[in-house]
N, C-alpha and C positions, 0 to 999 in steps of 0.2 A: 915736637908736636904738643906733647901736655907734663905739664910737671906737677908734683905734690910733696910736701916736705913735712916729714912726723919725725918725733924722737921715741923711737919702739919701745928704751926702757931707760930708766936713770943709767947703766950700765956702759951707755954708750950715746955717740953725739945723735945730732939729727940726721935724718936719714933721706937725701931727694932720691924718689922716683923719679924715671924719666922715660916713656913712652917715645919711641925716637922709629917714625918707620914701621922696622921690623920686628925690634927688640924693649925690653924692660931692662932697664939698668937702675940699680942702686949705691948709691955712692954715698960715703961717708967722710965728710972733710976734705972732698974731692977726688977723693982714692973709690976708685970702684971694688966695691964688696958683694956683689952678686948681679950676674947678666944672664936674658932668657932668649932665646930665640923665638918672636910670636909665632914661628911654625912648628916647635919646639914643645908649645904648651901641651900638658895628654889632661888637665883638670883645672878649672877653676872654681874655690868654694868660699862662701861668704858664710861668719858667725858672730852671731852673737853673744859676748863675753860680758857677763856681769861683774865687772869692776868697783862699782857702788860709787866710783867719783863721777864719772860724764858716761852719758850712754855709750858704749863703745864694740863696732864693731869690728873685725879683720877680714879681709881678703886673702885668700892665698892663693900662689899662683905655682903651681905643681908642674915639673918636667924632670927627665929620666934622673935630671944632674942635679936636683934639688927643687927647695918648696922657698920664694920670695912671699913673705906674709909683709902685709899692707896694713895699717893700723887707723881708726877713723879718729884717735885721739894722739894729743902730743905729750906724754908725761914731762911735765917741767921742776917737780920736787916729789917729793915722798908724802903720796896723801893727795897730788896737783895734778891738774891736768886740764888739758885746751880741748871744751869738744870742737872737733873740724870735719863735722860732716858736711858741713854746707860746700867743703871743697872734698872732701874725699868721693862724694857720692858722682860727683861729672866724672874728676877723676877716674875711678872703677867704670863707669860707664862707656868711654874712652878706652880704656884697660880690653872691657870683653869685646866691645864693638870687634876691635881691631882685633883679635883671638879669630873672632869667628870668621872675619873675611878673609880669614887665610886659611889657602888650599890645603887638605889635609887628610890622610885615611888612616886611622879612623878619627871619627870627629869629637871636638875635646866634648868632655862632660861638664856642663855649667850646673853645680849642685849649690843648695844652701841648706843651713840646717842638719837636724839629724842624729846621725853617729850612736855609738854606741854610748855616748854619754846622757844623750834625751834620756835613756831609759832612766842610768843613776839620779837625774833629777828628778823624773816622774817618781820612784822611790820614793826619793828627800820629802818630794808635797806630801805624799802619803804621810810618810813617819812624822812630819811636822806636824800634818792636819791630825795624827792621833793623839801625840804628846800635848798639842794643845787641849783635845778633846779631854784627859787624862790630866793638866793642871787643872783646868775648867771645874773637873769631880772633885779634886782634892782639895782646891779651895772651897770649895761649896761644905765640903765634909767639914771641912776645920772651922768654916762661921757657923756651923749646923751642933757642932759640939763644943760652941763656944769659947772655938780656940784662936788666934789670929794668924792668918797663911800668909807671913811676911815669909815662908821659903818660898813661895813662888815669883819671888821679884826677879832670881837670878835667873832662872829658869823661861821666864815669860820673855825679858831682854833679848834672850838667846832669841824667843822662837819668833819675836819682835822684827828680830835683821834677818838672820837666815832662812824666815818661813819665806818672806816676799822676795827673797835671791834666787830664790830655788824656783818662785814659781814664775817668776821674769823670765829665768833661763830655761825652763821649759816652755815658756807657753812663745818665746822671741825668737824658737829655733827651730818651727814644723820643717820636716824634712820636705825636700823635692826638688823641682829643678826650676832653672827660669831663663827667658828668653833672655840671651847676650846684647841685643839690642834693646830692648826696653825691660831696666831693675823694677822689681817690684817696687812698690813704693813704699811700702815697710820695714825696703832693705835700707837703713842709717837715713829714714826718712828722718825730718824736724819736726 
């Protein structure tokens, strides 16, 4: 029916999906390494992960006997990577479609976003947008007493990469749910 082919991690080959009917099958090198029954499924949730190389998000596909995660990028080296949403997103859309047309009590939960991790990053903005606020004073003090605030170069770096990871992955992952037939368009949208 639809296929999609990522390499989840250096750690391991590429990975085809295959949507076949009933089922989600993963195979690796032709050996299958994990199958789902789509009557099977009890969750599917979609996130957004800041990897800093390609936009990148994952699918996961939840049932009693385990969680198939779907990757919207292909890592090719250390540091590398393919974004592939322009096929992950039919893909996934295929993926729920067929989820939901199948008979099922109770009915699976299509969520995205969320978790208990929104919070740790809602945090992180904070503490960043302080520690900013807080190099901000210190170098002011140091040209104010006529001193040079070359300590703030390492500091600022930090808050340079990490302040805009943090607020990516909060503001890429509002919790809630979404229709199986039509993805939001936000979800591994281009």
């Amino acid at each position: 029916m639809a296929t999609y082919e990522a390499r989840r991690s250096l750690m391991e080959g590429p990975s085809t999906y295959e949507l076949s009917g009933d089922a989600l099958v993963r195979t690796v090198g032709g050996a299958t390494k994990q199958q789902a029954a789509l009557a099977d499924v009890r969750a599917v949730k979609i996130n957004y992960q800041p990897v800093g190389v390609v936009p990148f998000w994952i699918c996961q596909v939840r049932t009693h006997h385990g969680t198939i995660s779907i990757p919207s990028a292909n890592f090719t080296g250390f540091g590398r990577a393919q974004d592939q949403r322009a096929a992950f997103r039919p893909f996934v859309q295929a993926l729920t479609s067929a989820i939901a047309a199948q008979p099922r009590t109770p009915p699976v939960v299509f969520t995205r976003g969320g978790g208990g991790m929104r919070l740790f990053w809602l945090v992180m903005v904070i503490l960043f947008a302080v520690m900013t606020l807080l190099l901000l004073l210190g170098a002011i003090g140091s040209l104010i007493s006529r001193g040079t605030p070359t300590w703030v170069v390492t500091p600022a770096f930090v808050m340079l990469i990490a302040g805009p990871m943090s607020w990516r992955m909060w503001r890429a992952n509002p919790p809630g749910s979404f229709d199986p037939n039509a993805l939001p368009a936000d979800i591994a949208g281009g």
